[in-house]
C-alpha positions in Angstrom: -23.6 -73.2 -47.8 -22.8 -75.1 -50.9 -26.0 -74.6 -52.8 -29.5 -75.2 -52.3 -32.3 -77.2 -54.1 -35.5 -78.6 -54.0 -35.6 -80.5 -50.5 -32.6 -78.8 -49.0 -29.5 -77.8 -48.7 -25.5 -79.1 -48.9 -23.2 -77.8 -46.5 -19.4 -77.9 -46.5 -18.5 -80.2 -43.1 -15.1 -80.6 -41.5 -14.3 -83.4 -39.5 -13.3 -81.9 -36.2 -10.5 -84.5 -35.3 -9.2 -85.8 -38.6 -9.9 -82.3 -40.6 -11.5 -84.3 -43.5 -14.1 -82.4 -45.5 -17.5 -83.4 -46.5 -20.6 -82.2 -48.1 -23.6 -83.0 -46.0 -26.9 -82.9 -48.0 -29.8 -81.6 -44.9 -33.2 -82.4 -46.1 -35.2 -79.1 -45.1 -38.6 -81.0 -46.6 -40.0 -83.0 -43.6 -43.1 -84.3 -45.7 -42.9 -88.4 -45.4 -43.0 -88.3 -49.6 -39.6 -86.0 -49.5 -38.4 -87.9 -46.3 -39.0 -91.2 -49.1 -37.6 -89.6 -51.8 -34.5 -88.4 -49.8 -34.0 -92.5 -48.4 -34.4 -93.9 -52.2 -31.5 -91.6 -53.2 -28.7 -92.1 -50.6 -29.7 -96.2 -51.3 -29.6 -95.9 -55.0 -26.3 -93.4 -54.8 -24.7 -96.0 -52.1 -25.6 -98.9 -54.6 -23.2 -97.5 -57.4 -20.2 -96.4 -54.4 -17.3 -97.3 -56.7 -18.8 -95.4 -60.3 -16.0 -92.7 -60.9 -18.9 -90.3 -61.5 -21.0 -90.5 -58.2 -20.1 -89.1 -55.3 -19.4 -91.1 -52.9 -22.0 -92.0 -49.3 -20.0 -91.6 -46.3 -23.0 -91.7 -44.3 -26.4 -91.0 -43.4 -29.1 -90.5 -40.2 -31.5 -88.2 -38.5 -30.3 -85.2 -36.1 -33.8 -84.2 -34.5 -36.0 -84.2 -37.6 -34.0 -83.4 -39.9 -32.6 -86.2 -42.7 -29.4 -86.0 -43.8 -26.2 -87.6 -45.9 -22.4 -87.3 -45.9 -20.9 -87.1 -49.3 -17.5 -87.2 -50.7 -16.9 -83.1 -51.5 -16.2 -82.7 -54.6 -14.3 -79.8 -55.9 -14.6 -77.7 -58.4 -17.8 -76.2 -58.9 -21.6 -76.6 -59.2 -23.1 -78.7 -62.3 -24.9 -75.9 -63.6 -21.4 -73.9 -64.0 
């Protein structure tokens, strides 16, 4: 567990074949305003891909009802820190 907020929680991933790591954000909120909420922000941070400051959207679905999205992992902390 990588932290935890509002909706859900991110999770550090490793790729099982290629070892790649990954921060998947799992939305834990199943109401259909969080499940919108959740959609608008993987589109808008997908939209701006290439900005040095976003984290990149590897990809995103549904596993049973749950939402989620792979991110680039980026090191080095927490923004709060």
């Amino acid at each position: 567990l990588l932290g935890r907020g509002g909706m859900g929680a991110v999770w550090l991933a490793e790729h099982v074949h290629t070892g790649a790591r990954y921060a998947v954000k799992v939305v834990e909120d199943e109401r259909p305003e969080a499940l919108l909420r959740f959609r608008r922000e993987v589109e808008a941070q997908a939209a701006v891909d290439r900005h040095p400051n976003v984290g990149r959207v590897h990809s995103a679905g549904q596993a049973g009802r749950r939402s989620y999205c792979v991110l680039e992992l980026l090191e080095g902390g927490d923004l709060a820190r």
